[in-house]
N, C-alpha and C positions, 0 to 999 in steps of 0.2 A: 504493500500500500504506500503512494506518495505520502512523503514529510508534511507535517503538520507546520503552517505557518506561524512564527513565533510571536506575530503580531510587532514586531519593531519594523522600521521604516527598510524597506526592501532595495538594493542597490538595483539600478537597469538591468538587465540581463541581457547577454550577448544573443546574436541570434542563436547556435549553434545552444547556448543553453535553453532560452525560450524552446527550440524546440524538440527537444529532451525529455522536460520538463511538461509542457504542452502534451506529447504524445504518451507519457507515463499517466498523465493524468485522464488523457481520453480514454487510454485504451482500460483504464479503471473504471469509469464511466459506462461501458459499454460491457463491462465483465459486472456490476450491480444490478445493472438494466436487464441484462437476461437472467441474472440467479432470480431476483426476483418477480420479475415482468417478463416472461421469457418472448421471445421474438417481438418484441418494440424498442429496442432498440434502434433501429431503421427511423420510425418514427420519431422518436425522441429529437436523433440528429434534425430531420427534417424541421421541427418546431425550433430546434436552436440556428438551423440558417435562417430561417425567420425572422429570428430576435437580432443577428449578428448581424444583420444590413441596416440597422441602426448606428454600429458603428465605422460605418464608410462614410467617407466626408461625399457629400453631392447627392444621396439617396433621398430623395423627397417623396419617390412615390410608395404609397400606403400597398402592403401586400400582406393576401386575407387569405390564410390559409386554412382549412375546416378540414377535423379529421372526421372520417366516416367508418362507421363498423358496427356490428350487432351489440345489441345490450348486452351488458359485463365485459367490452372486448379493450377494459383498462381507457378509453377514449379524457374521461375526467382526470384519469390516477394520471396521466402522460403531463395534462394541463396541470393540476394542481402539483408536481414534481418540478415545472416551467417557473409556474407562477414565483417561488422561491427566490429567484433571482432578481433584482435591482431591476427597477424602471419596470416593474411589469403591473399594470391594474388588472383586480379580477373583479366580474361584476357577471354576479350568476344567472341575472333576468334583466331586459332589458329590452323597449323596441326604439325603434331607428326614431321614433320622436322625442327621445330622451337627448337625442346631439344636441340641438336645441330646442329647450321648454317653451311652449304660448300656454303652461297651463295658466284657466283663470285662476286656481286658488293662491295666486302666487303676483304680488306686487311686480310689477317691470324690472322694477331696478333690485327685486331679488333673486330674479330668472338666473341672473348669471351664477350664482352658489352652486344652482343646481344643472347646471348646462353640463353634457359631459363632453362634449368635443372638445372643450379646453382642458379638462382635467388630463385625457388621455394622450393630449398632443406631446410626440416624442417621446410615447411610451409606450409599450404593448398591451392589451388589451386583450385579457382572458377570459372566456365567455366557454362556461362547459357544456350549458342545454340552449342549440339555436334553433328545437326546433318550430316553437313559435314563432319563427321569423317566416320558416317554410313552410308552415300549411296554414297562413290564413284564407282566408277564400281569394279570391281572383283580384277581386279590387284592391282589397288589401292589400295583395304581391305587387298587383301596379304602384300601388301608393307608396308602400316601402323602399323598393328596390330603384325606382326614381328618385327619389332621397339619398339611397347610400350611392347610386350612380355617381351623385356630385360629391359624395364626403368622400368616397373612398379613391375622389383624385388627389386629396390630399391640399387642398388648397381653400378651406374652409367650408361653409356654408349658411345663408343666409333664407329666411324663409318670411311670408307675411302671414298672418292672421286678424281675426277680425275684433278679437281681442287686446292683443299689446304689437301691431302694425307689425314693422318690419325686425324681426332680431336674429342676429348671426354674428360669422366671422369672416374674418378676410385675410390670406397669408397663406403661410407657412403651418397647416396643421394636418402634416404626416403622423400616420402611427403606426405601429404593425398590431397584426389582429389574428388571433390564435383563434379557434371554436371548435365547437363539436358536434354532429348530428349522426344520427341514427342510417339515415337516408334521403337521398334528395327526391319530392316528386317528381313525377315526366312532365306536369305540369311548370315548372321551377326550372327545368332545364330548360324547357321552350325558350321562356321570359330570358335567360341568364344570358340562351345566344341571341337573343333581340338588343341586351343592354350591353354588350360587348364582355372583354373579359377582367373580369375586374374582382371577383374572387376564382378561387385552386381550392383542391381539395386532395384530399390522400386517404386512400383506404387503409383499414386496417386489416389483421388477418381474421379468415374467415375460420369458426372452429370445423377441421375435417375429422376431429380425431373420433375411432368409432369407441364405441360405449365401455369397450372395455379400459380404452383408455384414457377416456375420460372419467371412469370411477379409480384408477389411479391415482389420476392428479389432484380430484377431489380429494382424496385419502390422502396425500399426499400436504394441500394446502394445510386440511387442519390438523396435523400433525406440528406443521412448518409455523415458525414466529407467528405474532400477529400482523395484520394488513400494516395498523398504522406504523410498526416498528420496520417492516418493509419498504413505504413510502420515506419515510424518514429516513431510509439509510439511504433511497435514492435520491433524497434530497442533499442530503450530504455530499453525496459525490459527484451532482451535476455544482452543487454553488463551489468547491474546490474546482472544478473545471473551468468552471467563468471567471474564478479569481482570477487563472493562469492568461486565460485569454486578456481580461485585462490590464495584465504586464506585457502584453505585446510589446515590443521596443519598434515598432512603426508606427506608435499612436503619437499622435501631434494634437495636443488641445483634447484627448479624449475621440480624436477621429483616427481613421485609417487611409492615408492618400492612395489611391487606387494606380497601379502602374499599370496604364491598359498597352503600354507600347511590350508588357510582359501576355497578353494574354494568349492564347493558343488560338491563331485563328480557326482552326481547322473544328475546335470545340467549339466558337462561336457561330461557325454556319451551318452547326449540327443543331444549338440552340436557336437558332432561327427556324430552319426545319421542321422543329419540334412545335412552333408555334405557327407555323402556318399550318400546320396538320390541326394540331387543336382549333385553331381556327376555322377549320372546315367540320369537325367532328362536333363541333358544338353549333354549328349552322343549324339554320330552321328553315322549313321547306314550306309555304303556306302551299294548300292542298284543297280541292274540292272532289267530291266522289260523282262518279257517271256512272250511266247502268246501261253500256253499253255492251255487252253480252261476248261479244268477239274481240276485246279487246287482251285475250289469254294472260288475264289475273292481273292485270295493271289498270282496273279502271281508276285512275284518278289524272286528275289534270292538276300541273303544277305551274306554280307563281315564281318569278325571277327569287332565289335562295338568298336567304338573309345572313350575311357571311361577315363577321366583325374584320378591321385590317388588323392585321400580325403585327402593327408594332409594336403597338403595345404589351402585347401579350410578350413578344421579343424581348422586350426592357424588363418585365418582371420577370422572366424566365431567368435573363439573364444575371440580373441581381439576386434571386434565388441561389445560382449557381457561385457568387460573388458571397455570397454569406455563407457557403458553405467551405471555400478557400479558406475564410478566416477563422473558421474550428480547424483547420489544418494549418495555420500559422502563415497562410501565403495571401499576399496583396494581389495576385493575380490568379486565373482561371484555367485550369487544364482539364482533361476526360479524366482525370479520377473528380470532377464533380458533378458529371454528366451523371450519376446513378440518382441521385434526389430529383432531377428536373424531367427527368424519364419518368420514373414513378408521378411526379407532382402531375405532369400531363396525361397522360393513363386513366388518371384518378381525376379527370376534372371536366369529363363528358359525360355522358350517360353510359350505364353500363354497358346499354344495346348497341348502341354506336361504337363502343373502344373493342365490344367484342368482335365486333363482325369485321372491323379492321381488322384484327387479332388474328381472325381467320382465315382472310384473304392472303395475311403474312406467312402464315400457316404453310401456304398452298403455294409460297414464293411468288407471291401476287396475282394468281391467276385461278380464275374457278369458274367454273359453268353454271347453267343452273341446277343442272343433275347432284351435282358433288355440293351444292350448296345447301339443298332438299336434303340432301345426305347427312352432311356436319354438324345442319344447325337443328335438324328434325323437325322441320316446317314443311309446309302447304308448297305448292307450286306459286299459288296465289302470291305468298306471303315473301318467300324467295324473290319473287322477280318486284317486288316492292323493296323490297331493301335494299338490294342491287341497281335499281332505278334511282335511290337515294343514293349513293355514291355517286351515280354520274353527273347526277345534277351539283352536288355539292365538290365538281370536278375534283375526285380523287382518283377516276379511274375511268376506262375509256370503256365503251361495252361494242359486241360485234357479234353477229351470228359466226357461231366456229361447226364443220358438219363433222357430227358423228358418223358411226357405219350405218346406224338405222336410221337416224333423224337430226334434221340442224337444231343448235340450243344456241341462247345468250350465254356467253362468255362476257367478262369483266376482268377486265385487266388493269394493275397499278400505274398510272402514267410515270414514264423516265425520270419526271424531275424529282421522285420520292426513291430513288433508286436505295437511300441509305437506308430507310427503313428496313431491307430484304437482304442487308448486312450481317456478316456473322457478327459485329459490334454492335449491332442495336437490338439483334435478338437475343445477345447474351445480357444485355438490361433488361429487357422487357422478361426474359428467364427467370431471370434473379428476384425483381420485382414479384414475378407472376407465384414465386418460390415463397417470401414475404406471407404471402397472401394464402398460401395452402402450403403449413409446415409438414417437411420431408418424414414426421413423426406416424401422421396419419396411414391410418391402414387402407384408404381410399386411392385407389389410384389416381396417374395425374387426369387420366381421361375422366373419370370420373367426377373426379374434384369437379372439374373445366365444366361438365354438364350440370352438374348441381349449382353452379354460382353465376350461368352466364345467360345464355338464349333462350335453351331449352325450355323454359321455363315460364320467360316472360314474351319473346320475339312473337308470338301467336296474338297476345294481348294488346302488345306495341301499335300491332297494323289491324285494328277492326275495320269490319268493314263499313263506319260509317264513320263522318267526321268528326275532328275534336272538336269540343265546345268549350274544353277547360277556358280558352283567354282569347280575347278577340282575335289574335294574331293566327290564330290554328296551324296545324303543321305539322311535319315528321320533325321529333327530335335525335 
């Protein structure tokens, strides 16, 4: 176990000890994290490049990371282990008209006490249950998500009511924002890619393990410490971890100068990549149904695809990947930080959408509709709707290909995504997909893949009548 700080005044530290020092501490970090939370680890990291783009000098924009995973899948215990650390606010309930107050019971010139966009600006903001954010009714999600649209660029926000007129702010008020939800609706995802990208999210792992062994580890828990003496020892070892980070010897004022003439380009236009994909995966297709009889399973007629531009999504991806250089002690970005911004993207579409890419990948980008019926255990119907979603949302080109007995639609990944069908991006998307269904379970990996993805829901996805969730409608 790292040396216990003596609490006297600490000389700088060279680099070569910082990062000694640094990697004694992490790799302690990540040996607590699985004794007692076993496979979050992964996670944990991800939550602290979150927080650690706080300390680069020039980072203003606000990035919302939400973890997602089944009840008991540790989502709170990962927040409340974060929360620990300097500069973090936790606020267990809250809706987006809490940034700023027009309540009446509350005098004008008291609003500001209770405003929270000021309290949390240039702090993190820990938020365990969001899922009242995500299932009000429809208005609601318009109402909301219009609101964080403008907070979560980080540059204030100002609102009128009919009550106390005009009150807000104006500036500099970046934050980082941690949460956690159960599950996004299909409804929710429509809206997110209407409003561009402006929250991530990251699954957690899904439990595969069968019943034997999970009465194991039950037997196991309550044998083992209690919860809260577990949490506290992880609390222990991630705040000695941030100590170290903050003795970095490249902090100036408390910032980190970013050396981008060090960054790897070849990572940055991987990270571009990855946001133009998400960009398209999180598209929305508005959609009307025809009952036109011969149109073999594709009655709907589609509206020009609502596609956010990738800048954005570029600049948080890549600050993402920036926050995670500085838990590895480096002012610059290389592919050993690609593993978080892979997973973060993965995790920040719908499931139906990340899967069926998944399995296009699968197929080294090419599937018909036979092999498609096949993989995902769908309709013909249902196959050539989702595969019509892809083209539209141009990820991939489609062409009658002839079999021996009969021609079929074929779908193919267009050229310019060539890196996805790499053995480098499949060995993330592995590893990630690994995360997510531990190597322990007695379920195979097919298996696992059937239980967590299409199988399931893809039939429900595409009914045959329109959506009515949000005025927008559409394939998400």
């Amino acid at each position: 176990m790292p040396s216990e700080e003596n609490g006297e005044a600490q000389a700088v530290l060279t680099h070569d000890e910082y990062q000694k020092e640094l990697l004694e501490n992490k790799n302690y970090l990540i040996e607590v994290i699985e004794k007692e939370f076993p496979n979050r680890s992964f996670a944990v990291t991800a939550a602290l490049s979150v927080k650690a783009q706080q300390m680069i000098f020039g980072i203003t924009q606000v990035f919302t990371m939400i973890l997602m995973g089944n009840p008991s899948s540790y989502k709170s215990t990962i927040l409340e282990i974060v929360s620990v650390l300097p500069h973090c606010y936790v606020s267990d309930a809250f809706t987006p008209k809490s940034f700023v107050s027009h309540s009446a019971n509350s005098k004008k010139n008291e609003l500001g006490k209770v405003d929270l966009l000021p309290r949390i600006r240039h702090q993190t903001l820990i938020t365990s249950e969001l899922a009242p954010l995500f299932s009000g009714n429809p208005d609601q999600l318009l109402e909301y998500f219009g609101m964080l649209t403008r907070i979560l660029d980080g540059r204030g926000f100002q609102s009128d009511s009919g009550v106390h007129g005009r009150r807000g702010y104006t500036g500099d008020f970046s934050f980082m924002w941690l949460g956690a939800v159960v599950e996004i609706p299909h409804r929710v995802w429509k809206l997110l890619g209407n409003l561009g990208a402006k929250m991530y999210f990251l699954r957690l792992p899904n439990d595969t393990d069968s019943t034997t062994e999970k009465k194991r580890k039950i037997k196991q828990i309550l044998k083992d410490e209690s919860y809260t003496k577990k949490v506290e020892s992880a609390k222990t070892a991630i705040t000695r971890f941030w100590n170290v980070i903050e003795k970095n010897p490249q902090l100036n004022e408390g910032k980190i100068i970013w050396d981008k003439e060090r960054d790897d380009d070849s990572t940055i236009n991987k990270i571009i990549d990855l946001a133009i994909v998400l960009a398209k995966l999180r598209g929305t297709i508005p959609t009307w149904f025809t009952s036109n009889p011969d149109s073999g399973g594709t009655n709907y007629n589609y509206e020009t695809p609502i596609i956010e531009q990738p800048n954005r999504a570029s600049n948080a991806l890549y600050n993402l990947a920036r926050g995670h250089a500085v838990l590895c002690g480096r002012n610059y970005i290389t592919d050993d930080d690609l593993a978080v911004v892979v997973a973060v993207t993965l995790s920040s579409a719908s499931r139906d959408r990340v899967e069926l890419f998944k399995r296009l990948l699968d197929c080294n980008g090419k599937q018909n509709t036979e092999q498609f019926m096949e993989s995902a255990k769908v309709s013909r119907s249902t196959a050539l709707k989702e595969m019509k979603s892809l083209v539209i949302l141009e990820l991939v080109d489609m062409y009658d290909e002839q079999l021996e007995t009969k021609p079929v639609k074929t779908i193919k990944l267009k050229d310019e995504y060539h890196w996805f069908l790499s053995l480098e991006f499949k060995k993330y998307m592995r590893e990630f997909d690994a995360t997510l269904n531990p190597e322990n379970s007695k379920l195979s990996q097919k298996e696992n893949l059937e239980k967590n993805t299409l199988s399931n829901t893809l039939d429900e996805h595409f009914e045959d009548t329109p959506s009515t969730d949000l005025p927008t409608g559409g394939i998400a």
